[in-house]
N, C-alpha and C positions, 0 to 999 in steps of 0.2 A: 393874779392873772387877769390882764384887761379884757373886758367881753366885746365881742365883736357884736355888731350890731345885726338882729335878725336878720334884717334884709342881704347882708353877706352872705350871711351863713345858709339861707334859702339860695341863692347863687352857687354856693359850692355844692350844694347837696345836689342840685338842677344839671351841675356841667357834669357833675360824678356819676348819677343816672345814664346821660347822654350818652357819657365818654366810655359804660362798660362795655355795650356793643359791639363799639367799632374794634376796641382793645381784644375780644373775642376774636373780631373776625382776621385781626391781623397775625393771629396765631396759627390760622388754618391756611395750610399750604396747599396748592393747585400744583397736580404734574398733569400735564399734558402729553395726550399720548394720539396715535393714530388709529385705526380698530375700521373693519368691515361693519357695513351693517346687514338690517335683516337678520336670521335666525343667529349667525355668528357674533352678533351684538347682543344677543337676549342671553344665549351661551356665556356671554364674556361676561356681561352685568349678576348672573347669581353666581358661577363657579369663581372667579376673580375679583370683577371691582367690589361688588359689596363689602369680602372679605378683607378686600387690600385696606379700604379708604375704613372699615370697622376696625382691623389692627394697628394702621399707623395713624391713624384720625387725621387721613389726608382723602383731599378733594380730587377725582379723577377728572378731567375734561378729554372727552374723549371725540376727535375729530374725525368725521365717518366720512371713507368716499373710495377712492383707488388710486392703486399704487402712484401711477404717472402723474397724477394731483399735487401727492404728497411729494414727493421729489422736488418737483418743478420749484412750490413753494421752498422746499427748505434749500435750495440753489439760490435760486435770488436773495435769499436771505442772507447767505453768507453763513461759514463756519461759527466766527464767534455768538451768532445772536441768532440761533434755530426757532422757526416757530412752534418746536417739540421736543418735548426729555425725551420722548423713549418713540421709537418708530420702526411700526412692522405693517409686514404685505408682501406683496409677490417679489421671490429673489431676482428677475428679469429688470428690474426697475432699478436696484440698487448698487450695481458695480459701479458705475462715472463717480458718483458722491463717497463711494470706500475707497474707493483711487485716491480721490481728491482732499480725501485726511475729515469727512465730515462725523466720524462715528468715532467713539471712544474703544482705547483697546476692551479688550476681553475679559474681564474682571470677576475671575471664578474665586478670589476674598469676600468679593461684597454679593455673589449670586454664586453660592454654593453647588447649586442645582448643573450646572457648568458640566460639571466635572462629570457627572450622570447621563450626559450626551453620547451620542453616537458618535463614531470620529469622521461621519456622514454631514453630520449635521452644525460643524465647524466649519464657518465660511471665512475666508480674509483673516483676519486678524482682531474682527471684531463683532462678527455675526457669527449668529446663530438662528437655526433651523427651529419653530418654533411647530411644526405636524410637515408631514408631505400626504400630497396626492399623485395618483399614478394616475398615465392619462390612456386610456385605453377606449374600447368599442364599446356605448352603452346600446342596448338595442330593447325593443318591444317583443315582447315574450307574445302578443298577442295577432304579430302583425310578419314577423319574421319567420319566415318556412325551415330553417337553420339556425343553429348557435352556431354567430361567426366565432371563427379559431386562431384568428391572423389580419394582419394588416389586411392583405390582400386580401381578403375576403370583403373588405368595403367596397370594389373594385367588380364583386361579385353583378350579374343582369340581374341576379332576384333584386338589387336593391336600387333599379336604375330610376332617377324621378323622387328617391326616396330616401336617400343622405343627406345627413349633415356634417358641417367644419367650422373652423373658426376661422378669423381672418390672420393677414399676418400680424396686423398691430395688435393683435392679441399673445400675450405669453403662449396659451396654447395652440393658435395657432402657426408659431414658429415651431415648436415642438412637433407640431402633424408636418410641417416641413421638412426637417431636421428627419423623420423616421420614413414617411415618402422617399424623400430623397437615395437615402440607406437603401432603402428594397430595391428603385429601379438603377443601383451599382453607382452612386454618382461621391461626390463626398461627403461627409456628416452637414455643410453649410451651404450646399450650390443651391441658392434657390431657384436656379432655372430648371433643376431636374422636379422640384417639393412644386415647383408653379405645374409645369407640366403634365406634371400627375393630377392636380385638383384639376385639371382642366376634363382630363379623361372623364375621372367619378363627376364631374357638373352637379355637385352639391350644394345644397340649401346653406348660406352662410352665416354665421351670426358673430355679434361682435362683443359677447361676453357668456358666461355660463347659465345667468336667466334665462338669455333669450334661448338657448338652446333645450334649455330644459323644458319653455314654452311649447318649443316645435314640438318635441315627444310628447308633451304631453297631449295636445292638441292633434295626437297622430299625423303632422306632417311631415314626420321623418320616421323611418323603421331604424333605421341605426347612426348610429352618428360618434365622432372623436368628442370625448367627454371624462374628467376625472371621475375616477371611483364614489369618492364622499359625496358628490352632488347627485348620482347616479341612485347611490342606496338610501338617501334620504331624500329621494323622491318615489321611490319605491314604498319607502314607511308610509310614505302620506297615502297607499294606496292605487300608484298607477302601475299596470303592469309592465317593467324595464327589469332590466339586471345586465350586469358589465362582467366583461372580460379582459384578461390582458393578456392583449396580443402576443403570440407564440416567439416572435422575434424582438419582443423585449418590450419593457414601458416606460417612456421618459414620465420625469417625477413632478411635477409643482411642489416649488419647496414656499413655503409662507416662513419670514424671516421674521428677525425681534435685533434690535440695536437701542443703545447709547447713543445720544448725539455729542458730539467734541462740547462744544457749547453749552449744553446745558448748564444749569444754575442749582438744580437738586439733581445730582449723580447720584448721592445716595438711595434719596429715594427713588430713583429710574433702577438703578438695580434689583432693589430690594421686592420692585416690580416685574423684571425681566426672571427674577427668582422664581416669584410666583408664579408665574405663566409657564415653567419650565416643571415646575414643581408635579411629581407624579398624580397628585388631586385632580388637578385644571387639566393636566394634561389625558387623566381619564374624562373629565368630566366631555371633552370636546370629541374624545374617541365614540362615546356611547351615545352621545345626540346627534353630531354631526359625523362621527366617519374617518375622522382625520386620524394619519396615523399619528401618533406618538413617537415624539423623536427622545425622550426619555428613556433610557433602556430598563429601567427599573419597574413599569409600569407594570400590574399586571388586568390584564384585558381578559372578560368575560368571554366564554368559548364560543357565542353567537357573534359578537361582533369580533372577535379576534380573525373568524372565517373572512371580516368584509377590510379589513386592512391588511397594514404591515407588520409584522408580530414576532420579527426576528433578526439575526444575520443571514439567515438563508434568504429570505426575501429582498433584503438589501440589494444582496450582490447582483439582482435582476434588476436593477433600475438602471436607466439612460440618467447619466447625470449629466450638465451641459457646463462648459467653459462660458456663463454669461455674459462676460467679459466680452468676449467676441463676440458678442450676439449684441451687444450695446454698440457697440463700434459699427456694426453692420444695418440696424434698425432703420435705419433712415433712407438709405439707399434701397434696401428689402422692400420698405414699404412702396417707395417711389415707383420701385418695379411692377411690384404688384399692382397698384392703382393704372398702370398705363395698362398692363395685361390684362385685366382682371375687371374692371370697373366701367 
């Protein structure tokens, strides 16, 4: 056998070195997903990604911001080439892009967990309900002379100077329109009746769930339109609030989980949409943050089972909304609003 001359064979040794690294790192797979941040990213990083990216030895990138963000982008992008396997956030945001074929059907083969849903929590054809929150009256226990009991009780002189709402570009604040509108006899969508009424209460406005939780905390609001989950875990931290829901009903915040058409690792977007569905993850987000469980298999500790959803009987008391129409109407709503209102 002819010997290759040192100098070679230090060359092959040199590139073989080189070349293990890269050969690693082309093994490791990147899904790309959407995700809240703040405390619901800290939630998401121990009960999920760790676990996901430690059993399938895949890399999570995990894109943080709000729903209308995430949309915009994966529109211009176009169906076949998404800037994301797997994409979740407020159902308000999602109906034009399931219309438009951007989301993979429903794949309760490759995401078993499916089947363990709520038949609530089955949206289109291809969503799913990944917790909901109820959006009702959160109020200061230290500052409120009553526990309101009803919409109308916002409406209440005790609390003139001293409410808060959201706007309409906000999911909830279409929703405090949506239920406005209902009390003063109008239809479930006229926002000239849901205008009309904020106009009455002349409440303190805010344009996401931070800033409202600011205001209370900050005592410049005694009560205010707010989901449950932000309500009681603000509470844990210590400030004196607690929520109710309204006597005449509670629209829901449903936070959704999808496939994109396009993606390039389906399997592993499932095998993620699994986990996150999975009764584990889905306690783990009930007992830190709040959120109900759209799992019906869960079972929830009897302190925090008092501060969600924990049933069918609870179910049937939710305002669920045709978002559909509320996507079609967004644009003009808000237009209205900003001339009325601004």
């Amino acid at each position: 056998m002819p010997r290759r001359p040192l100098r070679s064979l230090l060359c092959i040794a040199l590139v073989a070195v080189v070349c293990l690294p890269l050969a690693g790192q082309a093994q490791t797979k990147t899904l790309v997903v959407t995700g809240f941040g703040g405390r619901f990213a800290e939630v998401a990083k121990k009960a999920l990604i760790d676990p996901y990216e430690a059993k399938y030895g895949v890399k999570v990138e995990t894109v943080t911001g709000i729903t209308g963000e995430w949309v915009a982008k994966l529109m211009a992008a176009g169906v076949d080439n998404p800037p994301f396997d797997v994409v979740m956030g407020d159902e308000g945001g999602f109906p034009i892009p399931r219309e438009r074929g951007f989301f993979e059907p429903r794949n309760p083969g490759a995401a078993p967990n499916i089947r363990n849903l709520y038949d609530k929590a089955l949206l289109g054809d291809s969503s799913m309900a990944l917790f909901w929150s109820r959006i009702g009256l959160a109020y200061r226990t230290d500052m409120a002379k009553k526990k309101p009991q009803s919409w109308k009780d916002f409406w209440d002189q005790e609390y003139a100077g001293q409410r808060g709402t959201y706007v309409i570009g906000n999911t909830l604040g279409i929703s405090f329109l949506f239920t406005t509108a209902k009390l003063y006899g109008s239809g479930p969508f006229d926002v000239d009746a849901g205008i009309a009424a904020i106009k009455r209460a002349q409440p303190k406005l805010a344009d996401f769930t931070g800033a409202m939780l600011k205001l209370l905390e900050q005592k410049e609001v005694a009560v205010a339109v707010l989901h449950d989950a932000a309500t009681f875990d603000l509470q844990r931290r210590g400030v004196p609030v607690d929520w109710v829901a309204p006597a005449e009903g509670t629209p829901v915040l449903e936070e959704v989980i999808q496939v994109t058409k396009g993606s390039k690792q389906k399997d592993l977007a499932w095998k993620y949409v699994d986990m996150f569905l999975s009764p584990e993850v889905q306690l783990a987000f009930a007992n830190e943050l709040y959120r109900s469980p759209t799992n019906r298999t869960v079972k929830l500790p009897a302190d925090v089972a008092k501060k969600v959803l924990s049933g069918p009987a609870d179910l049937d008391k939710l305002v669920v909304y045709d978002w559909g129409v509320v996507a079609k109407q967004r644009s003009a709503w808000t237009e209205k609003w900003n001339k009325e209102m601004r």
